[in-house]
C-alpha positions in Angstrom: -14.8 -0.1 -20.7 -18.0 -1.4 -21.6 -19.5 -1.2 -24.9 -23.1 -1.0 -25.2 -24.9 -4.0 -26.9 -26.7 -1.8 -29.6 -23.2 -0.8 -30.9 -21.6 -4.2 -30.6 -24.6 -6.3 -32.3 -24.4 -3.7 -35.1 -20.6 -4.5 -36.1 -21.4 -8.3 -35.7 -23.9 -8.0 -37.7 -22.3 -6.2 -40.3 -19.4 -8.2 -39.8 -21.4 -11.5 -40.6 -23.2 -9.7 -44.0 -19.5 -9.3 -45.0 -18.2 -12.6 -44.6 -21.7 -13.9 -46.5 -21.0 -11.4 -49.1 -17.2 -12.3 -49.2 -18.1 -16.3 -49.5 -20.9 -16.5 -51.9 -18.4 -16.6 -54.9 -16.1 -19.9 -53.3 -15.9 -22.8 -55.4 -18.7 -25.8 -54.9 -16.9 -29.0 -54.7 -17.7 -31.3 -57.6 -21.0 -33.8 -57.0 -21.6 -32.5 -53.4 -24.4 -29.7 -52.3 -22.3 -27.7 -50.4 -18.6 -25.8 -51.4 -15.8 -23.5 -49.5 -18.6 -21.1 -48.8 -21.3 -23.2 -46.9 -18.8 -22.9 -43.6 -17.9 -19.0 -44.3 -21.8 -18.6 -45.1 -23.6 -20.2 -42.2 -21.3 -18.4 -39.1 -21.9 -15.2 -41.3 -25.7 -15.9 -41.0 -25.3 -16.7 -37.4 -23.5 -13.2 -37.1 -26.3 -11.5 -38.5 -28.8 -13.3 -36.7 -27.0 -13.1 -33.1 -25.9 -9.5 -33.8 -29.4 -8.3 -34.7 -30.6 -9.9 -31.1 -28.0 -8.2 -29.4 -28.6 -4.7 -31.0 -32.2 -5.0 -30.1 -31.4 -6.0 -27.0 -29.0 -2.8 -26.5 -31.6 -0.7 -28.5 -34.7 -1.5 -25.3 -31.9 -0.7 -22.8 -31.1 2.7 -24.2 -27.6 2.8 -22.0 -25.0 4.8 -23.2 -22.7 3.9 -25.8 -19.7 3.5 -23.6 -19.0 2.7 -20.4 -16.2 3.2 -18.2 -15.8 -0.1 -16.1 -12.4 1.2 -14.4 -8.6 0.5 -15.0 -7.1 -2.6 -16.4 -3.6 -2.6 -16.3 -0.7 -3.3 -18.1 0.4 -6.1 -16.5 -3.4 -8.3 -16.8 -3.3 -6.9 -20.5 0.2 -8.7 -20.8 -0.6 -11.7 -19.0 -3.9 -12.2 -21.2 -1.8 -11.8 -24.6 0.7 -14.2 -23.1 -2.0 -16.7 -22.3 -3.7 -16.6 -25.7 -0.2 -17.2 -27.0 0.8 -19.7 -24.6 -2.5 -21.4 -25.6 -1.6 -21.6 -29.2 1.4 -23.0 -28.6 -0.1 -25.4 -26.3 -2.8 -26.7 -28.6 -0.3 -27.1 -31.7 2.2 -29.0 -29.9 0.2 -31.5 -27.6 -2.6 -32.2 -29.6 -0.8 -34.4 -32.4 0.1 -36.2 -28.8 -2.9 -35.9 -26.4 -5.3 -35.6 -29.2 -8.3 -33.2 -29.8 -10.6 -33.7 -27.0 -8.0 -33.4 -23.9 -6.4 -31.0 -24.7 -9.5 -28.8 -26.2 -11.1 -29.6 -22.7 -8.0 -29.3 -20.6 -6.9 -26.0 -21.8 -10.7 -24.6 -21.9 -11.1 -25.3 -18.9 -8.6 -23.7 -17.7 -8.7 -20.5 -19.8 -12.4 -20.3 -18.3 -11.7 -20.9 -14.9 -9.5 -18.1 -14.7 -11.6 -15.8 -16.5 -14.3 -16.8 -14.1 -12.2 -15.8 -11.3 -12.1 -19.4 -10.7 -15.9 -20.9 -11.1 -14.3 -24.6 -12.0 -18.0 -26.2 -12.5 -19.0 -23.5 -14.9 -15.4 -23.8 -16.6 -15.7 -27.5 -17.2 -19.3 -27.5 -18.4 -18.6 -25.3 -21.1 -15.2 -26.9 -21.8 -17.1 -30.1 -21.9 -19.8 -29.0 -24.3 -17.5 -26.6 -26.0 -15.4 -29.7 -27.3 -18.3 -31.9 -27.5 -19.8 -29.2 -30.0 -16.5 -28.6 -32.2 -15.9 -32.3 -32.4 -19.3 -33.1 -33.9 -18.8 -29.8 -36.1 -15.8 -30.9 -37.7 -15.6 -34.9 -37.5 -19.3 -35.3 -37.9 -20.7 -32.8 -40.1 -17.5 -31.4 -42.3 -16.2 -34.9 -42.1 -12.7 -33.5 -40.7 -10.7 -35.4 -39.0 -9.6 -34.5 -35.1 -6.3 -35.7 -33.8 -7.4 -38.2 -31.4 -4.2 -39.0 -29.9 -4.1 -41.0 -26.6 -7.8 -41.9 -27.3 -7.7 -43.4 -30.6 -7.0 -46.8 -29.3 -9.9 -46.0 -26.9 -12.2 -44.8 -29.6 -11.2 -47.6 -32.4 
């Protein structure tokens, strides 16, 4: 099913106006300009922003509201939960061992590729900047720290 872009930039947007208006009373942290909310408050912004593009964008098409794409079946919506899962699992385990950025890129990349039906230069350039943009995020900007693993002797 396909769900037209006027519809689904709506909900994000409304969905990012709630998660401003859900932040704004989160403790500031003491001597520092920003607080629990700054995180919460800017991806709500970006929700709102993004969203309102996206419902314009389905509001100049004028396409119906839903779209039936065809069947998906059980066993792909099955394989896809399993995957997310697997994922998880994946990401907790190894990380502490491989560190942030492998196994960020590896398991991007492959998530992408196969959602791609296999497009392995499109999967690892958004892997690649996918984990390049995270790791700034939280190691640069919010100043948390990213298990580094098999690299900290590399990076250090």
């Amino acid at each position: 099913m396909r769900i037209n872009d006027l519809l689904l930039g709506v909900v994000m947007a409304l969905l990012g106006a709630i998660t401003i208006w859900a932040s704004r009373d989160f403790p500031s942290l003491p001597r520092q300009p920003y607080g629990a909310g700054t995180f919460p408050t800017l991806i709500g912004a970006l929700l709102v922003v993004f969203g309102g593009i996206m419902a314009l964008r389905g509001w100049r098409r004028r396409g119906a509201l839903f779209a039936w794409q065809g069947e998906v079946g059980p066993k792909r919506v099955l394989f896809c939960i399993a995957m997310v899962i697997a994922a998880v699992v994946a990401y907790i385990e190894l990380t502490p061992i491989l560190g942030f950025p492998v196994v960020s890129l590896v398991l991007l990349t492959l998530m992408i590729d196969w959602l791609t039906s296999h497009r392995w230069v499109l999967a690892t350039s958004v892997a690649v900047i996918a984990t390049a943009l995270v790791w700034l995020a939280f190691a640069k900007l919010l100043h948390v720290p990213l298990a580094l693993g098999v690299l900290e002797k590399v990076v250090y």
